[in-house]
C-alpha positions, 0 to 999 in steps of 0.5 A: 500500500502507499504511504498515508498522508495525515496530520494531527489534530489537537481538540481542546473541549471549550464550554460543554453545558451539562444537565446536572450540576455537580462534577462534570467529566468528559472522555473521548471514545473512539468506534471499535472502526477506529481501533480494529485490533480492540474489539471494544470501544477503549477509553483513549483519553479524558479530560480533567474533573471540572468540580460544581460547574453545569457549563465547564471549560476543559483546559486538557488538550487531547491529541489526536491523529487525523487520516483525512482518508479514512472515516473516524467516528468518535463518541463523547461522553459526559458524566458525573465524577463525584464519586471518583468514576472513571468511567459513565455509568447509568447512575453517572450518565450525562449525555453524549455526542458522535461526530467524526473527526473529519467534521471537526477538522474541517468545520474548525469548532463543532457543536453537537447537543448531548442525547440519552442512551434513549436518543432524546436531547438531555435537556438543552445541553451541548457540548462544543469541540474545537481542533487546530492543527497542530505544528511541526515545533517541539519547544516547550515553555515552563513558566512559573508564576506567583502573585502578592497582596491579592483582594480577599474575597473571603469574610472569615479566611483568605481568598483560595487563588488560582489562574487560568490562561487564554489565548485569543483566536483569529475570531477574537474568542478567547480559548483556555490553555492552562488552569493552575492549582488552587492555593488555600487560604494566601493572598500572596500565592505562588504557583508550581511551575508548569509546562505547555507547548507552544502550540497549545500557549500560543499557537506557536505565534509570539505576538499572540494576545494571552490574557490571564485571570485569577480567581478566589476559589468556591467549592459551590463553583461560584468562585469570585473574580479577582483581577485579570492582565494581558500579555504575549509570549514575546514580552514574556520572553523579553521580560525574563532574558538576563539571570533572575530578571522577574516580569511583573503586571497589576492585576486589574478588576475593570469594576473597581478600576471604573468606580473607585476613584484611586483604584490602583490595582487587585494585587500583582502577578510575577512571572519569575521563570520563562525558560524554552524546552526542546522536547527532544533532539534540537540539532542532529548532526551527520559525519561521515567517514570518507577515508580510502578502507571504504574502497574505491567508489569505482568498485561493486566491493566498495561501501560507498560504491553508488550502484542505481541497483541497490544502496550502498551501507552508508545510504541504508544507513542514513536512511534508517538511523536518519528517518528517525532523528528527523521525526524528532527535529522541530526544524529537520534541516541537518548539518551534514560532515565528512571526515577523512577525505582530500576535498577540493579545491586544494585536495587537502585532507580535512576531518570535518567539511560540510559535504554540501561544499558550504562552511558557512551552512552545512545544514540539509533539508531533510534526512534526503538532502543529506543524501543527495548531499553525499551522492553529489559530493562523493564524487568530487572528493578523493578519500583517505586518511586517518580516521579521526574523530576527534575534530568532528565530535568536538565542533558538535561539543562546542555549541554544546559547552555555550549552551551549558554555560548559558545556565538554561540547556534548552538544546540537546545535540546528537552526533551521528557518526558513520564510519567503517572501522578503527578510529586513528587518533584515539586518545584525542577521540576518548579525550574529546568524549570524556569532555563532552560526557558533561555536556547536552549532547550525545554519540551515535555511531553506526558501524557499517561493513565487516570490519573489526569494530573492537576500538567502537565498543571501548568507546561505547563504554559497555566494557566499563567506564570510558577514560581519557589517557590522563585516567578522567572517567566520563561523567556518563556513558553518551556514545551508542555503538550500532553495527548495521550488520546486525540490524539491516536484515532484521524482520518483525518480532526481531529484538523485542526492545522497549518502545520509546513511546513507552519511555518517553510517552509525551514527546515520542510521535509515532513511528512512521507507518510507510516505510519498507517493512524492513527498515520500519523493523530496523527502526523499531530498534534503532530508534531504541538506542536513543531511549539510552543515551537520552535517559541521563537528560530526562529532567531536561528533555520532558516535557 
């Protein structure tokens, strides 16, 4: 079958008015016709327990994703959780809804009225679905705020605070983004930090309008409004850049402001961290090894010979390791490197040139620029010698050591080294490792060909802690050796690894669904490899 071509789609659930008052839930529940290998309808997702509300707002974006070829019925169902119900029960039963996505995505915002289990309207109750589509961008912003002397809505206590975020839409409506926790009984709360997607702030737009609006908390839902400010992500950004700058605003009840006389404000709201998140690989970076134990280019024998028959090692190598890296690259452009090769116009021997033949932008579009960056290159180059690796892993290492040194780390590099054997200068290459071992950056080297790969898996580090020659161990084991041998001929149900959507549930996207049966199988456990190198780096990385 061809590839299928699709998009994701994020539904958020804005105001969705139930018939009974108290703790309103809704759970999205796709047909069977969704999920043919489940034989009964699952419960895929679910929004947060909006408490004493008949009309809720639900902030949990649910992420979906959208074949625009197939049919995809989706059943919404709203019931009382008060009792700690995770599921509708006749008892707990409010109302559903059935739709497709398809209508969402193309209608924008959908309204549907909630019916029975008999067919009949409950009441005048409807829920509304709105979808966006959702962007190519990993980043992710965490942002903590807290906020002084706020109104006391209370008689005989504090005020119970918290806020909620909106982001305005092209129809000027506002949509909710984010609710915090509430705080008990402080005017001058400070919330737990938070994370959001940009998508989900704002849209990926900077210069979006995102008002804030807090909040006395009620537990009848009745809760008191407090006080409210604007704001873009942009000034947000601008407002917090230098070490513990902090951005400030009055919190403003328009009522109070328009009758009182010196009204000067409800409280104030601090931000006092705005930090980007890249969710996972920021800049991946491709060498490869062109020196002369690869063949001549000429030869059938030759591991970078350029058959139109078959792709040679270096190409089935790209295309597998590569496929992966740039599902998880938010721009998928890749600098691209080669070693070991004379290169023109001077035929000098260089360690770490931009196969694309620019020093000022090696970067490729895509994993198949990288490709045809290298069929072009190949034959204008003369390969050589030595191996050395050192020179490339420490160009990676040194945007890597100002990204350390900025005291946020929002960018985590892998290298992707592809080479066909012994490493010449390897003292400088295990120096370079060891440094870089302290650094947001990892190393994964793929083994192409038959050769003797003993030098690689001492620098894997799975024989024992990896050291420079003056005896300074590795703050942490970042190289992964791959001999593609052992993965170009595997098939299904070959290494039954952990997923990596099972280890990194928020930020893995799926794997791609139209490749080779074989080099989805090889993926599969390429893209397992990562899981390892990335573990150390969670608490940067998650979203």
């Amino acid at each position: 079958c061809g590839p299928c071509l699709r998009s994701s789609v994020r539904p958020s659930l804005p105001p969705c008015a139930c018939p009974t008052g108290l703790n309103c839930h809704l759970e999205l529940c796709p047909f069977p016709q969704c999920l043919p290998f489940i034989s009964s309808c699952p419960q895929m997702e679910h929004t947060e327990v909006i408490r004493s509300c008949s009309s809720p707002v639900f902030s949990r974006v649910l992420a979906l994703e959208y074949f625009f070829e197939e049919k995809q019925p989706l059943q919404f169902h709203v019931f009382d959780a008060e009792d700690g119900a995770t599921s509708p029960t006749n008892d707990t039963f409010l109302g559903s809804a059935e739709c497709t996505l398809g209508q969402i995505v193309s209608q924008t915002k959908v309204t549907k009225p909630l019916l029975l289990k008999n067919g009949k309207n409950a009441g005048k109750s409807t829920i509304t679905i709105v979808a966006e589509e959702v962007s190519g961008t990993n980043d992710y912003v965490q942002l903590t705020f807290r906020a002084q002397k706020l109104d006391n809505k209370d008689l005989f206590s504090k005020s119970d605070p918290f806020m909620e975020i909106y982001k305005t839409n092209g129809d000027q409506s506002d949509q909710l983004v984010w609710r915090t926790e509430v705080v008990k009984n402080n005017l001058s709360p400070s919330w737990e930090p938070f994370r959001l997607s940009l998508h989900s702030l704002c849209s990926c737009d900077i210069h979006r309008p995102l008002k804030f609006m807090i909040y006395d908390y009620d537990s009848n839902g009745k809760h008191d409004f407090i006080g409210e400010f604007t704001s873009t992500f942009n000034e947000m950004q601008e407002g917090t850049t230098g070490t513990g700058q902090e951005m400030q605003w009055d919190c403003i009840n328009p009522k109070y402001r328009d009758k009182k006389k010196n009204y000067k404000n409800s409280g104030t709201v601090t931000l006092t961290q705005c930090t980007n998140i890249y969710s996972f690989l920021d800049t991946p970076q491709v060498a490869i090894d062109f020196t002369a134990s690869n063949g001549d280019p000429r030869s059938s024998q030759s591991l970078h010979c350029l058959s139109p028959r078959q792709p040679n090692h270096y190409l089935q190598a790209l295309r597998a390791v590569g496929g992966i890296c740039q599902d998880y690259d938010s721009d998928k452009r890749f600098p691209a490197f080669g070693f070991g090769a004379r290169i023109p116009p001077n035929f000098e021997v260089s360690h770490d040139f931009a196969i694309n033949f620019d020093p000022e932008n090696a970067e490729c579009e895509e994993i198949s620029g990288v490709i045809d960056s290298y069929r072009r290159c190949l034959p204008q180059i003369q390969l050589y010698g030595p191996t050395n690796v050192a020179p490339i892993i420490n160009r990676v290492a040194g945007p890597a050591q100002k990204e350390q040194s900025s005291g946020k780390a929002t960018k985590y590099s892998v290298l992707l080294v592809l080479t066909d054997g012994v490493v010449t200068d390897m003292a400088e290459t295990r120096t370079a490792i060891v440094r870089a071992s302290r650094l947001p950056m990892s190393i994964i080297i793929v083994g192409v060909g038959n050769a003797d790969f003993s030098d690689m898996r001492m620098l894997d580090g799975d024989d024992g802690t990896l050291r420079c020659p003056r005896g300074v161990p590795a703050a942490r084991d970042i190289v992964q050796f791959v001999p593609f041998r052992d993965f170009k001929d595997v098939r299904k149900s070959s290494y039954p690894l952990p997923s990596l959507n099972s280890t990194f549930p928020t930020i893995a996207p799926p794997l791609k669904k139209n490749l080779d049966p074989v080099l989805s199988s090889q993926s599969k456990c390429l893209l397992n490899l990562l899981t390892h190198l990335l573990l150390p780096f969670i608490p940067i990385l998650t979203p």
